[in-house]
C-alpha positions in Angstrom: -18.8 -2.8 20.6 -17.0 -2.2 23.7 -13.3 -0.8 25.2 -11.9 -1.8 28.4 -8.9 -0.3 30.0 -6.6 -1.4 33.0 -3.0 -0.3 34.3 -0.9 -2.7 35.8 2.6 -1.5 37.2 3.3 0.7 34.4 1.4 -1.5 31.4 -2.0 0.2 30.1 -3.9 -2.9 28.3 -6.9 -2.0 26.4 -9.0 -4.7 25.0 -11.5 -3.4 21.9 -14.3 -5.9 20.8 -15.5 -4.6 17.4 -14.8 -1.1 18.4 -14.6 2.1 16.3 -16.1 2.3 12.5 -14.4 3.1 9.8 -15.6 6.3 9.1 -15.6 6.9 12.4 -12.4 5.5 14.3 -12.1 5.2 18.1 -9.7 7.5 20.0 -7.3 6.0 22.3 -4.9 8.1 24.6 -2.5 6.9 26.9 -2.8 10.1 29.3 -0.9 8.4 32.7 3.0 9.8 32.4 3.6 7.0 34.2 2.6 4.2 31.8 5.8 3.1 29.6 4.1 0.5 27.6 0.9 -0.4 25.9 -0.3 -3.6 25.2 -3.7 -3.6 22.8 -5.5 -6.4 22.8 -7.9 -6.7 19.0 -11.2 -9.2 19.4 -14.7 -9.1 18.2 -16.2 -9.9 15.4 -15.8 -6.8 13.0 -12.6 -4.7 13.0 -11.2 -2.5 15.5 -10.5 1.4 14.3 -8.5 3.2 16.2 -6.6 6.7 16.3 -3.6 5.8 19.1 -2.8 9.0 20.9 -0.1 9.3 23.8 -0.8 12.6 25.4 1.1 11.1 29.0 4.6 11.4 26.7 6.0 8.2 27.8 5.1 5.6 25.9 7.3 4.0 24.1 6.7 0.3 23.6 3.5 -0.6 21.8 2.4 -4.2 21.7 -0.7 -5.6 19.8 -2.2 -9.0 20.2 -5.6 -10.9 19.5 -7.7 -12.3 16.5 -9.7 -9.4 15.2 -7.9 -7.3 12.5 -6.9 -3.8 14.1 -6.0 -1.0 12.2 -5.2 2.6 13.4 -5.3 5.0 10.6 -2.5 7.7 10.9 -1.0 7.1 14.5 -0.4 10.7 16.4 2.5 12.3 15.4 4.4 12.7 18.5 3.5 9.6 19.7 4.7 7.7 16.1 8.6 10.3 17.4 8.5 8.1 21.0 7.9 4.8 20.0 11.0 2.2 20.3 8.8 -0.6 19.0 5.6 -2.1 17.5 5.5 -5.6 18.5 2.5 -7.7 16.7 4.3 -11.0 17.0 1.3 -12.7 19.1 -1.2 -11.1 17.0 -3.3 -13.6 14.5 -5.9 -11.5 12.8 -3.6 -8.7 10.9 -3.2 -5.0 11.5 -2.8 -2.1 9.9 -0.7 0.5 11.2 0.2 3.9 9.3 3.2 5.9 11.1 3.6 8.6 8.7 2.5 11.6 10.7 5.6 10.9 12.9 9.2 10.5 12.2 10.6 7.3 13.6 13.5 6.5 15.7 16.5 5.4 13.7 16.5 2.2 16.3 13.0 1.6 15.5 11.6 -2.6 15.1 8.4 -3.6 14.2 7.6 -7.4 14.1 4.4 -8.4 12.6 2.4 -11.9 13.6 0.8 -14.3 11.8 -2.1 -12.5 10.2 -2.1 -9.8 7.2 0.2 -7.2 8.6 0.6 -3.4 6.5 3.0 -0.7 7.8 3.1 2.5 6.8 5.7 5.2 7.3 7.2 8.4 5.9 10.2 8.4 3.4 11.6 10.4 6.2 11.6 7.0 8.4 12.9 4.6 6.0 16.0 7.0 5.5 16.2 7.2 8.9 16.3 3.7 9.8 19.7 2.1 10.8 19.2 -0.6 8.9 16.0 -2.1 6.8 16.2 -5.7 8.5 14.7 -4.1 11.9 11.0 -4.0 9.9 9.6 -7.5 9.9 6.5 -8.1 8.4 6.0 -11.0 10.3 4.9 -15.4 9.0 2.0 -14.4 6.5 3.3 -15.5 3.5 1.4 -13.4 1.4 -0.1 -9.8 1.5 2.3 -8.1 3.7 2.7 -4.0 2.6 4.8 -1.9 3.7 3.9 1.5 2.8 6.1 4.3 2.0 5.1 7.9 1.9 6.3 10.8 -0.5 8.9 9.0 -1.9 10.4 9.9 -5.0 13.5 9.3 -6.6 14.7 6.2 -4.7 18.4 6.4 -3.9 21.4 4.6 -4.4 22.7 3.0 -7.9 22.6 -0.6 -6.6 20.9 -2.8 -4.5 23.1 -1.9 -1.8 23.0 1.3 -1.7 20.9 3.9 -0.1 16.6 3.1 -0.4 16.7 0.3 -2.0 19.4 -1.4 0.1 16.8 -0.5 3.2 14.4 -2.0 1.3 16.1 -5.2 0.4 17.0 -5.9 4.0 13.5 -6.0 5.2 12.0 -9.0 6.2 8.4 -10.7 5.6 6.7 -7.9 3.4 5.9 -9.2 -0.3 4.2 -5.9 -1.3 5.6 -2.4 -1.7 3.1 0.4 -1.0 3.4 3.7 -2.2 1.4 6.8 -1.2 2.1 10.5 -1.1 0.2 14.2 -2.4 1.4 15.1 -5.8 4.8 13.5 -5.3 7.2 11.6 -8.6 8.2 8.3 -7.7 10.8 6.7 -9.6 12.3 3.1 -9.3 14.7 1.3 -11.0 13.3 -2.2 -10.7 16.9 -4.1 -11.2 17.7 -2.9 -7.8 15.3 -4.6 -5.6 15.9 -8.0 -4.3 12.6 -8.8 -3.2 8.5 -9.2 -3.7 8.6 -5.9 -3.7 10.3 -5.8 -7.4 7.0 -7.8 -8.8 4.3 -5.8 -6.6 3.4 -2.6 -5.8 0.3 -1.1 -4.5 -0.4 2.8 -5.5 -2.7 5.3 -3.5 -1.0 8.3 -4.4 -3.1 11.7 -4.7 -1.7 12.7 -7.8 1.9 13.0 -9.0 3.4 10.3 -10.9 4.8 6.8 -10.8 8.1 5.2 -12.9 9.0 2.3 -12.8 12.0 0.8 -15.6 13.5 -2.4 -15.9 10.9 -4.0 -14.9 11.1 -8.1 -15.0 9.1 -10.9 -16.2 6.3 -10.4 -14.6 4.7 -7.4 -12.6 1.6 -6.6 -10.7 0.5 -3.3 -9.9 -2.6 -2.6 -8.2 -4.0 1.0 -7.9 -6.3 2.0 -5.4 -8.0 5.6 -4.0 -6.2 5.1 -0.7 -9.8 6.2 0.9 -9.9 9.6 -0.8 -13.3 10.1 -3.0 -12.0 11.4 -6.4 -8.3 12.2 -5.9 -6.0 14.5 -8.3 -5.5 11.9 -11.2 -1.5 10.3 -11.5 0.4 9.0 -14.2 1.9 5.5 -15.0 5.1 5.0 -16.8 5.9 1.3 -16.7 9.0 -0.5 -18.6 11.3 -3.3 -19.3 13.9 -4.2 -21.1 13.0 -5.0 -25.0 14.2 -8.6 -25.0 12.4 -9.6 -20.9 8.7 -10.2 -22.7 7.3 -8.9 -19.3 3.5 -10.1 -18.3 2.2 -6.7 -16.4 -1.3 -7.0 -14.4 -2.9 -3.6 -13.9 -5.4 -3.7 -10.9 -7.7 -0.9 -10.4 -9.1 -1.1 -7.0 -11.2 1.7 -5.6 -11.6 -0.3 -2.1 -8.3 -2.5 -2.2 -8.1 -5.5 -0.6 -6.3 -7.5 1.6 -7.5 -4.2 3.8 -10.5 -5.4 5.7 -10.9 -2.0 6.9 -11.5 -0.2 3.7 -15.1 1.1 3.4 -17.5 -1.4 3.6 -19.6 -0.1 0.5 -18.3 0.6 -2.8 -16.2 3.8 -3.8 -16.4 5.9 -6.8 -14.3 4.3 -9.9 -10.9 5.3 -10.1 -9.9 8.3 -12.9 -6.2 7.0 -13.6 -4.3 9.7 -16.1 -1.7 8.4 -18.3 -0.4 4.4 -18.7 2.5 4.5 -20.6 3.9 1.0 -21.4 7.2 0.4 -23.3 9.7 -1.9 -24.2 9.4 -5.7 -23.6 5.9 -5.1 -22.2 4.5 -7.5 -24.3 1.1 -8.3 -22.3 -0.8 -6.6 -20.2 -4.1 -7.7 -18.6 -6.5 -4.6 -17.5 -8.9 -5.7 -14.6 -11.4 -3.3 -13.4 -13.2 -3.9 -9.9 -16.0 -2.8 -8.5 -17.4 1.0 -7.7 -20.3 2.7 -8.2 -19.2 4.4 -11.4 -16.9 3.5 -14.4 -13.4 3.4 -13.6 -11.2 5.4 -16.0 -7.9 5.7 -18.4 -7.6 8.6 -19.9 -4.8 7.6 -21.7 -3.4 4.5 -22.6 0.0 4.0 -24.7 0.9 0.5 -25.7 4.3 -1.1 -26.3 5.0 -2.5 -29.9 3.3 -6.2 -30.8 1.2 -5.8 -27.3 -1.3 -7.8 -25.9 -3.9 -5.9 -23.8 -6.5 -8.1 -22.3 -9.4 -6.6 -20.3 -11.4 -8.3 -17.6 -13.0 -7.0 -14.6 -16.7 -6.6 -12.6 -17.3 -3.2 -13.4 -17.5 -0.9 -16.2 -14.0 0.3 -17.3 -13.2 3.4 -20.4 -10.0 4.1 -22.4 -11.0 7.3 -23.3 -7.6 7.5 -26.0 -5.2 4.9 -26.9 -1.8 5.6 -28.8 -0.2 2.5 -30.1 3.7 2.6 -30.2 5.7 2.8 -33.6 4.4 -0.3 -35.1 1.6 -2.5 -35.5 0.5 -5.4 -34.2 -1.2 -4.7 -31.1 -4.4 -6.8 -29.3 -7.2 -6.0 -27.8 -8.9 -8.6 -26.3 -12.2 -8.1 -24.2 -13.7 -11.5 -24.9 -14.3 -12.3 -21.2 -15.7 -9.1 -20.1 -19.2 -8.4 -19.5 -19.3 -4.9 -18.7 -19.9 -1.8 -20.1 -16.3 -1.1 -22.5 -15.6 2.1 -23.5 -12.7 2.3 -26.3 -11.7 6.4 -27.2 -10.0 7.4 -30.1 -7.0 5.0 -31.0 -4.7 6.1 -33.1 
């Protein structure tokens, strides 16, 4: 593990070789008002952590490069407020990056590179954004989140209008994360033009999460977004009777592609409520592992549904309440945990 710094002209370069742990991040701070630019450079063997500070005020270009996967967990405030741009083109082992402490500049561009790239930023920055296309995730072709913090209703009545038309116009990402404390998130899934209307990964800390008119097929993978036991949320998840949509429900303490999530198991996840109507007509449960059981409290089925249950580690439904009619599957045959089935009925 080692950090090596240089200025040249008014560039700071700092090159990390397996730097920083995950529990235990590196600090970085820019402290020369005259440097302008930084230029991090990401090699090793193991990942890079990193909190980026900027304490000399004038930074505002940051550039990341190299073959190691770097992530910075919650970028300084003030310094997310000065930054023009986050360019990761040349960078080929992925990044994570999570602005929302900070408030970005309407003019703001991030490119990512050619490796697994996740940027996250406030519900403040996307709304403040000139225009969505200025976020590229970059060439990976698969894997690419951007995050989005205490969102909530998303705006607009089309998909040209208001979030979702920001959210159309980005480029490269194929996954839409959501995160937030105890915020109600609500998305009309007919209004979003890309892979982010058939993915969505979920680390809130409690609140709630809608989604309607959801299409043929959906994917939503929930994860503890590194908090040990968070405030459980509830899932509300829909289509249109006559779509005969195929939903995949991933529960994911330590979600994946994130290299830098813990390196050891986390505690199972304790999800509240999944409700599931309309033309939900299968849905296949998968629960991954933890160190203890993961957890529905409460799981509400559409009509004539299909609910197949496969996983590594020990899952409980600890109620089920089918919909108005009969009809409905369970189907565990492939799973060799420990199943828990509540009352049904």
């Amino acid at each position: 593990m080692s950090i090596t710094t240089t200025i040249t002209g008014t560039t700071e370069q700092v090159t990390l070789d397996s730097e920083g742990l995950w529990v235990n991040p590196t600090s970085i701070d820019v402290t020369n008002s005259t440097v302008t630019s930084e230029t991090i450079t990401s090699n090793g063997t193991a990942t890079n952590y990193t909190h980026l500070f900027n304490s000399g005020g004038n930074v505002n270009v940051l550039t990341i490069t190299g073959n190691t996967f770097f992530s910075d967990d919650r970028t300084d405030g003030s310094f997310v407020s000065q930054l023009n741009s986050i360019n990761a083109s040349p960078d080929t082992g992925g990044i994570d990056i999570d602005t929302s402490l900070g408030i970005l500049k309407s003019t703001f561009t991030f490119t990512g590179g050619s490796g697994v790239s996740i940027l996250s930023i406030s519900k403040a920055s996307l709304d403040g954004l000139n225009a969505g296309f200025q976020l590229n995730g970059g060439l990976a072709t698969s894997g690419n989140v951007l995050g989005i913090g205490g969102l909530s209703t998303l705006t607009g009545t089309s998909a040209s209008i208001g979030e979702y038309k920001s959210l159309n116009a980005t480029k490269g990402f194929q996954i839409l994360g959501v995160g937030g404390t105890g915020n109600n998130v609500v998305i009309n899934d007919a209004f979003l033009t890309n892979g982010f209307a058939t993915h969505v990964v979920d680390g809130q800390d409690g609140g709630s999460f809608t989604v309607t008119n959801i299409g043929k097929t959906y994917t939503l993978d929930i994860f503890n977004n590194g908090y040990i036991n968070p405030p459980q949320v509830s899932y509300n998840l829909s289509s249109a009777a006559a779509t005969q949509t195929a939903l995949t429900i991933n529960l994911i303490p330590n979600w994946g592609p994130l290299p830098e999530q813990s390196p050891s198991p986390l505690a199972g996840l304790n999800v509240g409520k999944v409700t599931t109507t309309g033309g939900i007509s299968s849905v296949a449960l998968v629960s991954n592992i933890a160190t203890s059981v993961n957890i529905i409290n409460t799981y509400h089925g559409s009509d004539n549904q299909t609910l197949t249950i496969t996983g590594n580690e020990a899952f409980a439904i600890l109620g089920m309440t089918p919909n108005t009619t009969k009809g409905d599957t369970i189907n565990a045959s492939g799973f060799t945990q420990d199943l828990t089935l509540g009352t049904i009925g």
